[in-house]
Structures are given as C-alpha cells and as structure tokens.
N, C-alpha and C positions, 0 to 999 in steps of 0.2 A: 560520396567517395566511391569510388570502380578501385576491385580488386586487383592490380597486374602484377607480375613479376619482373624483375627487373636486376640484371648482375652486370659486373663487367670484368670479364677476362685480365689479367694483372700478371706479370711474370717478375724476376727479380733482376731482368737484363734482357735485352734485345737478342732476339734469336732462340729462344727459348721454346716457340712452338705454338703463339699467340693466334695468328692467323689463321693457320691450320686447323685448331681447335674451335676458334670463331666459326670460318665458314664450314666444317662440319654439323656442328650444331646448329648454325642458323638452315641447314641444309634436315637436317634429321626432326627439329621442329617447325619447318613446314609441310615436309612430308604427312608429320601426324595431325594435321588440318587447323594447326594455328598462325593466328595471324603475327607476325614474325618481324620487329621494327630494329635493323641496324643502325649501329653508331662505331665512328673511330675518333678516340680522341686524336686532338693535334690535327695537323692541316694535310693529311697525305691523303690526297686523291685519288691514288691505284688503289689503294686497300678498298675503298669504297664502291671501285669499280666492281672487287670483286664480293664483297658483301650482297650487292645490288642483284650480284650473278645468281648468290649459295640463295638468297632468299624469297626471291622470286621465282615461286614456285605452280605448276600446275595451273596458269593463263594469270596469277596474279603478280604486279608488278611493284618493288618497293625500291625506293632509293636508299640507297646510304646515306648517311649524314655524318658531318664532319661535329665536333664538339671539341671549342678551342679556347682556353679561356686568356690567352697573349691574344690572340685577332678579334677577339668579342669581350664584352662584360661578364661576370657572373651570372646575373639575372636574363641575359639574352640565350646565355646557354642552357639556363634553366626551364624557360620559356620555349625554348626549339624543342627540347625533350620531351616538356610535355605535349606541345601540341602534337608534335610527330610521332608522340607516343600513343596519345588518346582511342586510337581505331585501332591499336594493337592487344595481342593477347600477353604478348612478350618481347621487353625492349634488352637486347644483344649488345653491350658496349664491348668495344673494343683496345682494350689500352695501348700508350705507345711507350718504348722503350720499356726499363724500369720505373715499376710501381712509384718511385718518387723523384724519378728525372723530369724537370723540368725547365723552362727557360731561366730562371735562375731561382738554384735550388729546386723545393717543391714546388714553384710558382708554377702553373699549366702543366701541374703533371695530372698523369693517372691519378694518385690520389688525391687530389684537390677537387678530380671533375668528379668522383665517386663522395666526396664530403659534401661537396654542393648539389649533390642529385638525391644524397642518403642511400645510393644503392648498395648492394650485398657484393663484396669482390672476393672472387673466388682466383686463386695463384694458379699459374700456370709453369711447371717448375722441371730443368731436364734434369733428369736423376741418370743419365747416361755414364756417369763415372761418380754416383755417390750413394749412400744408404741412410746410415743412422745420421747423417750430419746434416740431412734434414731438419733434423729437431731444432737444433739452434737457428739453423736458416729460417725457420716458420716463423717460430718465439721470436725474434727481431721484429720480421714484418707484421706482427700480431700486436706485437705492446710499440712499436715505435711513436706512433702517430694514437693517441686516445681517440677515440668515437668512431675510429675506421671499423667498418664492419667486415673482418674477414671470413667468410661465413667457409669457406673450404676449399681445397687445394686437389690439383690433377698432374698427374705426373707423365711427363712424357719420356720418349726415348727406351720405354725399358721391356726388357725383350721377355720375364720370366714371370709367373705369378710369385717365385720366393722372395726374387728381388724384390715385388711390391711389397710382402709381406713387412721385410723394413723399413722401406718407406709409409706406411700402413701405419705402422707402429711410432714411428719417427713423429709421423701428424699429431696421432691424437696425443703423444708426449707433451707435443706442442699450443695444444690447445687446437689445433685446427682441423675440419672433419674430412679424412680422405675420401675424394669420389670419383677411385678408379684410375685409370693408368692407359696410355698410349705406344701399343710396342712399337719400336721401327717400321718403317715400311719407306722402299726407295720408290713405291710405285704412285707414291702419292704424294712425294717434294715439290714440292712449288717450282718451274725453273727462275731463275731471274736473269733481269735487263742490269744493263750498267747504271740504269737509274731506275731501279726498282724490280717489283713482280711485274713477270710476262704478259704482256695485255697483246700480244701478235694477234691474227686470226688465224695461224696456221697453228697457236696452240691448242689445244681443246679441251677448253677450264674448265667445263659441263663435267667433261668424263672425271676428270680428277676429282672435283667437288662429291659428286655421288662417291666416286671409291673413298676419300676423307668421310663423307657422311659412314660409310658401311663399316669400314675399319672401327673407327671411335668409337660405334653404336655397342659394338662387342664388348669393351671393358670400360665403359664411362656409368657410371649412375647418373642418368642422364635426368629421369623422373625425381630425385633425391636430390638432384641442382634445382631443380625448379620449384621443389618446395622448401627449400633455401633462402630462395627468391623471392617473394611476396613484399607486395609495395605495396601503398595508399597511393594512388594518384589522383593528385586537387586538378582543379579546373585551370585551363589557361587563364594567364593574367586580362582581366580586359587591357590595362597598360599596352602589353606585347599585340591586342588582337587592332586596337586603336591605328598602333603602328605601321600594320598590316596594310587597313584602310587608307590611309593618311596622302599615299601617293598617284591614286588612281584617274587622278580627271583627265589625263590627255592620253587618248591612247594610241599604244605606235606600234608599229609593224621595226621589229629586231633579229637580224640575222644572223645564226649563230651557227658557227663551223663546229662540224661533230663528224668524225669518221677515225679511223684506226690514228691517222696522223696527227688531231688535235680532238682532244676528247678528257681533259686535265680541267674537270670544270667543278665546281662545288655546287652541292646542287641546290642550298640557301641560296647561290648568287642566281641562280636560272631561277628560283620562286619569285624571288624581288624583280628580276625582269618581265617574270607575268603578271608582275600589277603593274606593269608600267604599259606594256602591250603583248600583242599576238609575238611568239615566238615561230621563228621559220628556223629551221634547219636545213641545212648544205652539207655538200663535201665539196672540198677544194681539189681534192684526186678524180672524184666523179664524175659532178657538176660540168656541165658546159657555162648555164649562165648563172649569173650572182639575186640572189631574189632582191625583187625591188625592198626597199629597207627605210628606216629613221636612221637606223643604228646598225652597225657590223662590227662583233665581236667574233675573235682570233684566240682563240683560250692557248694553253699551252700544248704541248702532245710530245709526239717523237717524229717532227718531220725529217730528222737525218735519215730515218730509218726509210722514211718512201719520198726520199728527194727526187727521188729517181721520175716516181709518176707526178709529184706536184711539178714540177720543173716541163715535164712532158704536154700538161694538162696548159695551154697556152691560153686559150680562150678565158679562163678562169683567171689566169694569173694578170691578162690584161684587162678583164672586165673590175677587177677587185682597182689596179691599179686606176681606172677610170674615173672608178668612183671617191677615190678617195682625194682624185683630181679636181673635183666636183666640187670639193670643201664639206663634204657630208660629213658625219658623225662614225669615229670606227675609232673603237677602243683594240690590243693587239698586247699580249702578254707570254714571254718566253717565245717558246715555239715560235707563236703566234708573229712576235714580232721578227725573229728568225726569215717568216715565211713574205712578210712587210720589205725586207731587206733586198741589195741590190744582189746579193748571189748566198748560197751556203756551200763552204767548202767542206766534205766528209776527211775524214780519217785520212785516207790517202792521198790528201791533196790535189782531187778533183773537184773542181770550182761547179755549180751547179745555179740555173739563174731562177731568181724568185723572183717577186712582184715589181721593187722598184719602188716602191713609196718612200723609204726613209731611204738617206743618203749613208748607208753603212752598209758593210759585210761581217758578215760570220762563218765561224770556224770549228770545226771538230777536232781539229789537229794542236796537238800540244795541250790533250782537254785535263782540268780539272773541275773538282768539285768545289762549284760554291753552294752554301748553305747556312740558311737562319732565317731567325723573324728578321723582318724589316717594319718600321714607324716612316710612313710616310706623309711629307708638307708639304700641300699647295698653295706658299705664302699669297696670299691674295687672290686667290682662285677659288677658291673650297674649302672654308671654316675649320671642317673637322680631320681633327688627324685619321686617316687611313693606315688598315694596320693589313699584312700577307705576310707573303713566307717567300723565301729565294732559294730554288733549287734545280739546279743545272751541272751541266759540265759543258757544254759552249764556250763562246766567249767572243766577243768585235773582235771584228780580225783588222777594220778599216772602220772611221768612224769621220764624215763627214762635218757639214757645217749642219748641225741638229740644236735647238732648242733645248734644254734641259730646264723643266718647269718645277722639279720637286729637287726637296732634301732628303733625305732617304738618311737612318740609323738604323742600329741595329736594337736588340733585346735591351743592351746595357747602354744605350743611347752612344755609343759610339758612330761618327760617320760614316757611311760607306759610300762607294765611289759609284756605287749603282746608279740610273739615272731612270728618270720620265720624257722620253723625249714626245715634244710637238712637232708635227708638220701638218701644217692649214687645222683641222679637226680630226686628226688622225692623233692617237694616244700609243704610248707602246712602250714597254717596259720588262726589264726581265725577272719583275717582283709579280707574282699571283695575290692580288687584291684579294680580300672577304669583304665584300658589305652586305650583308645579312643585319649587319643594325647599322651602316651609314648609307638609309633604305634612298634615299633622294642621290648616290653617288650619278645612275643612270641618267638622271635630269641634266646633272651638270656639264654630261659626255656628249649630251642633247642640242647643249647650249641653251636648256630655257630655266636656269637658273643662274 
C-alpha cells in the first residue's frame, strides 16, 4: 500500500467557487514539485481542459479525467482513479454542481463519487452575504449522508480577516475544520462562453491560473489540506488492467480532429483509441490534407465560433467529404457532426458551408439549450447500452432523408427525439459517447465486429 493524498472540492451549489479553487491548487501543488493527478466529476469537458492546463506544470503533462458514475459503472470509476492515480503524489477531484445533485437525487453526484473513492471532501462555500449561518449550513452537510468524510471547508468571496473570524467560528461549531478564505478578486474570474468556460486562444488561461494560484496561496492552509488528505491506495484491479489488454490485435491508424474548434474529447475515450491503434491528429481550420485513416473522429468543439475558417479551409472540407464517400469508417458527435453537415448557419442568419456528408443543416438562430444524460440502443448493432451526455445550444435547422439507427432516453428513461444518424459508415450524433468500459465500441465503427 503507497501513501497518497487524495480530496475532492464540494460546494453546496453551483457557482460557489469550485473551479477557481481547483485550478489554483492543482496549479500551487505543482509548483512545489508534486506530481499532481486531476479529476471532474460528471461528464464536462472544459473544466478538464482547464485542469490539464493549472497542472501541467514545468515540461510535465497530465490530463484531466472525467469520473462519472451515470456513463460508467462504479467499479470502472474506481479503477480509472486508481490507475490514473498510481504515478501521483496528489489526486485533485473536482466536484459538479452541489455536493448531492445528481442524475437522480444523489445518484452521480459529488458525494457518491467521494463514497465510492473513500476520499476526504473538503466544502467549498461563498460566504459573500453570510457569517454565522454557516454553522447550520456545515452541520447539514456534515451528518446528512453517514460515512461522508468531510474533512474541512474554504470560504470564498470574503474580503476581511473579521469576516473569516465568523466563519472560522461558524466551522468548527460545525464540526468542520476551517482552512482559510478566498477574498474577491475580479482579476482572476474565469470569463465564460454561452456554453461554458473560455477555452478561445485569444484568452490567456496561463496568466489567470498563476494569478488564482498566487491569490489563494495567501489565505488557504494549503499544507493543513493535504494532511487532511491521506489515502491508502490498493493496486489496480487486474479485472480493469485485463480489460485494458483485451482489445489490442488489430492495429489501426485513427484520425482525430483536435484544434480550438473541436477539441470536446474525454480523454478515457482517446486511451481506448490507443489500444486500438496509432492516433493522428489534424485540424480542420489548419490542415490542407486529412491523414490517411481506419477511422475519423469529429469530437464536439465550438465550430460556430470559427465557421468562418472551417468553411474557408476547402481543401479539408472536401477531402473529409471524399472520404467519407469512400464508405470508410468516421464517427462525428455535436460540433463534429455540425461540421459533417450540408451548411451552419450562425446567429445572424448567415448560412455558411460545411462538408456535405449528412443530408442536414444546422442552426445557431432561435438557439436553445439542450442538456442531459442520454442511454443509447443500437437495436441489432451493438449489444451494449451506450451511455454520454447531450449538451448544445444548436439545433437541425433542415434534416434530410438520414437513417436513424438508435433509441436514445434520457436519465429517467424517458424518449428523446435525439437521433444516431448513418450515412454509408459515417456515424453522427449530437450525444457525446463515454466508452471508457464499452472498450470494443471503436471495433464496431470499424465494422470488424
């Protein structure tokens, strides 16, 4: 058994300050020369992106990992932790929403993925308009849920050392050990997208991270979280390492579009794509030609935002279309299939032309949010239910003669009208897949299953 530490950030509501304090720490403990293993519960992407950013430090490179327990099993998220934990000195969770929001009720929340890991959750709480009324806010989350380890609480928002004084006091009333306080500061807000945190290049997430790291470093007991923190970590399951193995004999050359415009990938699903083969990477904005391939995946991104240069970038959009004329293998999710389609129209009603593969268009105009798990059936295709998450503001604006190969529900198995469309061996949906455990999905995009 190897000593680690191990917490996960917990708030009592979304907006509370989560992220902010995530990527300063993951940022402030690699500074001081440990090795530094992020996680976000739930299936959101961007935060991972930025995780990837705060803790990849000084030439070394970590990815984020997503820990979900609606798109995976218990035991498969258990098994990602620890293998992606084992080369760390310190594994960073990051919780979503509130500590007990989940797909229904507690199911996939914060606390279920903090019960099932055993780790220490420490609150993440804005005291911007409160004091002593902490106390009962703690003592709720403290005895709600038996065996939850809430090992201590950070306060954000608050501009005074008096103020913390009550909140100080408020904790340990509580039973909970305060560690420290985060005053305002506008110089280190996060901006945000209509769908999320800013992932532009023109923002400069570097500079922000370090000023978050610097700011926090001042009033957090940062060293007093970490001996908080102390785990056992067992050995990965052979079960899980089996699994690993299990898909390796045919190896394929897989092309995967990665630049500012689609770049919405989990990076469980790009592992499973290197046991299958060589990963190439492209840009569709960049690239002139498409690399020779088995496979072309299209992950999600923000093409509305650079419709401008994908649309402009010809050669690309006709080589993709070429190939997919070919009858080759190309999976294409959100964005991705967005970029598959015969135009995208932005906000203003300017039509813009994409690939041409699928007989549809899409639309920015009149956009709303859609959002949820989805349970996906490929009656007679693909044995195992596939499970992702749907998060857009899009929408088909025109929708041809397209194949529709799955059933699609949601959390609470309700239908949704979401679809899988086929054309020749082109896949394309506006559901983001996880197969991280449905490791043979790849095979079947292949056609050699």
């Amino acid at each position: 058994m190897d000593t680690h530490r191990a917490f996960l950030l917990a708030a009592p509501s979304s907006g509370s300050g989560k992220t902010t304090l995530t990527l300063a720490l993951l940022r402030i403990l690699s500074r001081r020369g440990l090795r530094v293993q992020p996680f976000k519960c739930g299936p959101d992407y961007l935060d991972t992106r930025l995780h990837t950013l705060a803790a990849s430090f000084d030439g070394r490179k970590v990815d984020g990992i997503n820990l979900d327990t609606f798109m995976s099993s218990g035991a498969h998220v258990r098994d990602l932790f620890l293998r992606c934990s084992c080369n760390a000195d310190v594994s960073v969770v990051e919780g979503v929403m509130g500590l007990f929001d989940g797909a229904e009720k507690a199911r996939g929340s914060s606390a279920e993925i903090a019960g099932l890991l055993d780790i220490a959750v420490i609150m993440v709480v804005n005291a911007k308009s409160m004091a002593y009324s902490a106390a009962p806010l703690l003592h709720g989350f403290r005895t709600f849920e038996p065996g939850l380890r809430l090992a201590g609480v950070i306060f954000n928002q608050v501009n005074t050392r008096s103020h913390y004084r009550f909140l100080e006091a408020a904790a340990l009333d509580a039973g909970v050990e305060p560690l420290g306080y985060v005053p305002r500061n506008e110089d280190i807000a996060i901006s945000e997208r209509h769908l999320g945190l800013n992932t532009s290049q023109g923002y400069d997430r570097e500079a922000v991270i370090e000023a978050m790291a610097a700011h926090v470093e001042k009033t957090v007991a940062v060293d007093r979280l970490l001996a908080l923190a102390g785990k056992e970590l067992p050995q990965v399951s052979e079960a899980y390492a089996c699994r690993e193995r299990s898909f390796c004999e045919t190896r394929s050359v897989i092309a995967v579009a990665r630049d500012e415009a689609f770049n919405f990938l989990y990076a469980e699903n790009l592992s499973v794509l290197k046991d299958h083969g060589e990963i190439v990477y492209f840009s569709p904005m960049e690239d002139r030609r498409l690399p020779k391939a088995d496979l072309l995946y299209l992950a999600g991104g923000y093409p509305e935002l650079y419709v401008q240069r994908l649309a402009a970038n010809r050669a690309m959009r006709e080589a993709i279309a070429a190939y997919c004329a070919e009858g080759r293998a190309a999976y294409a999710e959100c964005g991705g299939m967005m970029y598959l389609g015969g135009s995208l129209r932005t906000a203003d009603g300017t039509p813009h032309p994409m690939c041409g593969v699928l007989d549809l268009d899409t639309t920015m105009q009149g956009a709303r949010l859609t959002l949820g798990y989805r349970k996906v059936h490929l009656e007679g295709l693909y044995p195992q239910e596939l499970r992702g998450h749907e998060f857009h503001y899009s929408r088909i604006d025109r929708q041809g003669e397209l194949q529709n190969i799955a059933t699609v529900s949601d959390a609470g198995d309700e239908r949704c009208s979401t679809a899988l469309f086929r054309t020749m061996n082109t896949f394309a949906s506006y559901v983001h897949l996880y197969w991280g455990e449905t490791r043979d999905f790849p095979e079947f995009l292949m056609g050699r299953r």
